[in-house]
C-alpha positions in Angstrom: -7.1 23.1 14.0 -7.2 19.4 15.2 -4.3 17.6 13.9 -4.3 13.5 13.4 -1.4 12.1 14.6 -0.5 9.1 11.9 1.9 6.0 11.4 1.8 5.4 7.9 2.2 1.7 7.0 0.8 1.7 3.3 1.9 3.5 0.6 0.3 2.2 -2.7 2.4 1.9 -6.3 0.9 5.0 -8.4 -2.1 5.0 -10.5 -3.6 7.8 -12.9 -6.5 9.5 -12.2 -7.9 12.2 -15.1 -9.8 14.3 -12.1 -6.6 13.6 -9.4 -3.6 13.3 -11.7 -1.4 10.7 -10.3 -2.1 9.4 -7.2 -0.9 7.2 -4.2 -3.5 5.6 -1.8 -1.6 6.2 1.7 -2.9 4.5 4.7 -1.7 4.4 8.8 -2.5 3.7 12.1 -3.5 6.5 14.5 -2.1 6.2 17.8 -4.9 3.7 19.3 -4.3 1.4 16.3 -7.1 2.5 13.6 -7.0 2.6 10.6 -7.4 5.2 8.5 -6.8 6.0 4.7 -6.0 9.5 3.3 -6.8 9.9 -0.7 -6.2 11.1 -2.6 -2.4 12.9 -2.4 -0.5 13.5 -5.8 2.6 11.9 -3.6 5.2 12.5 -6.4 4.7 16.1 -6.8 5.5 16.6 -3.4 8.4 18.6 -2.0 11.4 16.0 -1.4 11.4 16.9 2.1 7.6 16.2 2.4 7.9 12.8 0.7 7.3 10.5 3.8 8.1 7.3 4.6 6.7 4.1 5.5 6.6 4.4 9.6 6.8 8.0 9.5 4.7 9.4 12.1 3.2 12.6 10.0 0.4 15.4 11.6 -2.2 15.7 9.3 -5.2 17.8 9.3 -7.8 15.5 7.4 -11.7 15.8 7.7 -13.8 12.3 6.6 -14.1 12.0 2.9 -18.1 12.2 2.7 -18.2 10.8 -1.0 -16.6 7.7 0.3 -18.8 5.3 2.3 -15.8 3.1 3.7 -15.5 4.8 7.7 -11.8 4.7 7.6 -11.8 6.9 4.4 -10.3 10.7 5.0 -9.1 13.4 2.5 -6.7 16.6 3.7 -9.0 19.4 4.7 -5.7 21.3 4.7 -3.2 21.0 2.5 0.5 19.7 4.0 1.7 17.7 6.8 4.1 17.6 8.9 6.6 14.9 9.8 7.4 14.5 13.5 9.1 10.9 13.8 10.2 8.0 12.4 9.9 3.9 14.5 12.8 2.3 13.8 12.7 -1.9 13.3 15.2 -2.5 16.3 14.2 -4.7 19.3 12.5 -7.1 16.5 10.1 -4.7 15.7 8.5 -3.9 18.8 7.4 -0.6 18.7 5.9 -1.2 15.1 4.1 -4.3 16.8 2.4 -2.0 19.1 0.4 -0.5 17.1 0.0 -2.5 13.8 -0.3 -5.7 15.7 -3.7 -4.1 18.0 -6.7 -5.6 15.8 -5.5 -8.6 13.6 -7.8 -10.8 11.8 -7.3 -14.7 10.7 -9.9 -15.7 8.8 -10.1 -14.1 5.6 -14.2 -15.2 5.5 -15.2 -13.3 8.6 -13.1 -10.1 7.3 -15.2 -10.4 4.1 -18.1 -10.6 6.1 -17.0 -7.5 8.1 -16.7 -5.2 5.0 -20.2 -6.3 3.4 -21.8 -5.6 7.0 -23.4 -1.9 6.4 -22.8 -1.3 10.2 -18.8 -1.4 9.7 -17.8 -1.6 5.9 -14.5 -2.8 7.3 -11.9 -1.5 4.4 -8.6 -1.9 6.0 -7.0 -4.4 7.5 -4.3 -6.6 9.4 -4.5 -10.2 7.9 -2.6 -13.2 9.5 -2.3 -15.8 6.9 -2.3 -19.4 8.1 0.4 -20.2 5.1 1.8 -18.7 2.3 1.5 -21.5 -0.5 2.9 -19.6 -3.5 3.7 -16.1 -5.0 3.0 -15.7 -8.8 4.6 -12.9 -11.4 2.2 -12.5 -14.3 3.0 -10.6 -17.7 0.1 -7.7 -18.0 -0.4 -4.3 -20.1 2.9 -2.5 -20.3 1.3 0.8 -21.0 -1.0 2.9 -19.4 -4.7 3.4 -20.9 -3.3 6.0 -23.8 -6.7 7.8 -23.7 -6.2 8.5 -19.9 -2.7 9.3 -20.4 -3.6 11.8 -22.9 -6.4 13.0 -20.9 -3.8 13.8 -18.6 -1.5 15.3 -20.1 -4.1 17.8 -21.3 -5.0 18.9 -17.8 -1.3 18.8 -17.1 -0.2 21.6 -20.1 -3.1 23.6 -18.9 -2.1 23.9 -15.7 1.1 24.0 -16.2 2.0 21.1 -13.4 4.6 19.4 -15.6 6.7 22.9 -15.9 9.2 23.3 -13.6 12.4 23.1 -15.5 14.6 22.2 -12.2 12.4 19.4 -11.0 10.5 18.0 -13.9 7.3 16.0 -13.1 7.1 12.9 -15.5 4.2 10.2 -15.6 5.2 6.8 -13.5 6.3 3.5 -15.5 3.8 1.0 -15.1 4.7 -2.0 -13.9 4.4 -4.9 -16.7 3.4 -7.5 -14.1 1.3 -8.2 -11.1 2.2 -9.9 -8.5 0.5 -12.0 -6.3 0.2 -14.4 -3.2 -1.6 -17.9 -2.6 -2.6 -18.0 0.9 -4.7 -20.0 3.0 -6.1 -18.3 6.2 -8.2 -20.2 9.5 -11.5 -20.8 6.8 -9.1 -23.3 4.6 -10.0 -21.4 1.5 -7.1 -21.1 -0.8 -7.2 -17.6 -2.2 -5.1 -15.7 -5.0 -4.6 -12.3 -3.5 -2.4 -9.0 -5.7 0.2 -7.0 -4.5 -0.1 -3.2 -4.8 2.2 -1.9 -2.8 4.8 0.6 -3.5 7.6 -1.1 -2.2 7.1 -4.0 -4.7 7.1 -1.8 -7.7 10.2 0.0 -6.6 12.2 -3.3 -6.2 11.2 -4.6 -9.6 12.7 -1.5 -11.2 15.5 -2.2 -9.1 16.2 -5.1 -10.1 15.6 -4.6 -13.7 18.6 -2.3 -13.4 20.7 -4.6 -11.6 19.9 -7.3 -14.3 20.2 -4.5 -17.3 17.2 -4.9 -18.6 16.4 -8.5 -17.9 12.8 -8.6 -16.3 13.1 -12.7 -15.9 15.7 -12.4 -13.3 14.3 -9.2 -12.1 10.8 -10.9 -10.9 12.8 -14.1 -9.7 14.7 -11.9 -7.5 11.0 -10.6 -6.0 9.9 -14.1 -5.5 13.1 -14.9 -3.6 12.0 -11.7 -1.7 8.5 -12.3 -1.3 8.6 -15.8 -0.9 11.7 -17.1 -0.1 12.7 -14.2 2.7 9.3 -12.7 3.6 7.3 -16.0 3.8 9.8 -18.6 4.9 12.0 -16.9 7.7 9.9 -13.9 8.7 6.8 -13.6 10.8 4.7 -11.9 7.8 1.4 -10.3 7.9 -0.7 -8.7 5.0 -2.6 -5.4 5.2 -5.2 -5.4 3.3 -7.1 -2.9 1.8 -10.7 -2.4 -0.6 -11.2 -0.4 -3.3 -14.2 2.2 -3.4 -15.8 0.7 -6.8 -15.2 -3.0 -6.4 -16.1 -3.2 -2.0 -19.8 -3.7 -2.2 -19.6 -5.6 -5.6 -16.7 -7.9 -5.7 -17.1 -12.1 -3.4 -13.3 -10.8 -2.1 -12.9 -6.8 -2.6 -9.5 -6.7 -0.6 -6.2 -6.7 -2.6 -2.9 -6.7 -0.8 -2.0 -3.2 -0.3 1.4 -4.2 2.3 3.5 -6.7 3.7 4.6 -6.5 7.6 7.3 -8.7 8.1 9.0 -8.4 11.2 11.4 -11.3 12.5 10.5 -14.9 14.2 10.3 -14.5 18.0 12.8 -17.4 18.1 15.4 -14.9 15.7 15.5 -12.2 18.3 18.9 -11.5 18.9 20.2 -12.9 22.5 23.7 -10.3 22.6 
């Protein structure tokens, strides 16, 4: 069996799927710096122990998903993984540099261009955005579609995935915002860009706690994050990612799908 050995950057918030259940899109770099995308995996109902981590370095045996035309698109042909290591951010990053930082793009036209050309359906990506001009936090349905939800559950009682008395599986909040960055990148466009990524989700939840309830100070406290840490003091790069039903269709298919935010060159640490 030929393992893939995998650094997984991207680990999307959770979405629900009637044929998949609940699903994270989970995306890494192999060790020459490709991408490559593994969906679906039903990452809640994992084992805690299986439940990687951003920069995990997991060995995977994944075959490519031939209902998907995008090249970087796998699924498991086995089921499990194991994880054999973890980079660390010390030494400003470095070792995550190495391999995220291998194929970065700059102009968010010729990346568009790249994933409508038939010969590369580029789907994944490393953006470097010329400037960050804003980040936005907008209100949007606080429930999940209740006929998918339902259809859901159905499948869940009959299979009986939502059973297990000592580690009960329930259905993820979903997030009452969206979140978004302005950005221009080397073509001048100003572009409005969402977020997706699981680490954003988490830390509005967080926050809500932290505030007891109040979401106001919850999404100011992702904008200080976002925009105030991430895009004023950091060096910050977007990853970038398609979806399957909106990449030959959509002017702009990418959303945001991760930050990489590592320090300034000038904030390295001299002692």
């Amino acid at each position: 069996m030929a393992l893939k050995k995998v650094l997984i950057a991207v680990k999307t918030y959770p979405t629900l799927s009637t044929k998949y259940d609940e699903l994270v899109c989970t995306a890494g770099f192999l060790e020459d710096g490709t991408w490559i995308r593994i969906y679906p995996i039903p990452f809640r109902k994992l084992e805690y122990e299986q439940q990687y981590r951003k920069y995990d370095w997991i060995e995977v045996d994944v075959e490519k998903n031939i209902a998907d035309f995008r090249s970087e698109s796998h699924k498991l042909k086995s089921p499990g993984f194991k994880i054999i290591g973890h980079v660390e951010t010390g030494d400003c990053w470095r070792l995550r540099k190495e391999i995220v930082l291998k194929n970065v793009y700059s102009d968010m036209s010729v990346l568009i261009k790249h994933a409508k050309d038939r010969t590369k359906y580029t789907s994944l990506a490393v953006l470097k955005p010329r400037a960050i001009l804003d980040f936005k936090s907008e209100p949007v349905e606080r429930q999940w579609d209740m006929l998918k939800l339902d259809q859901l559950k159905a499948k869940a009682s009959q299979l009986n995935l939502f059973q297990d008395s000592e580690n009960p599986f329930e259905v993820v909040r979903k997030l009452p915002y969206k979140f978004s960055y302005k950005f221009i990148s080397d073509d001048n466009i100003e572009r409005i860009m969402m977020i997706e990524d699981w680490e954003i989700g988490a830390l509005f939840w967080r926050c809500v706690k932290k505030h007891e309830g109040d979401e106001t100070k919850a999404c100011e406290d992702i904008r200080s994050k976002y925009f105030g840490d991430f895009a004023k003091t950091k060096d910050l790069y977007l990853f970038l990612g398609t979806t399957r039903e909106f990449h030959l269709m959509a002017p702009n298919p990418f959303i945001i799908i991760g930050t990489f935010h590592p320090g300034k060159q000038n904030q390295m640490t001299l002692f």
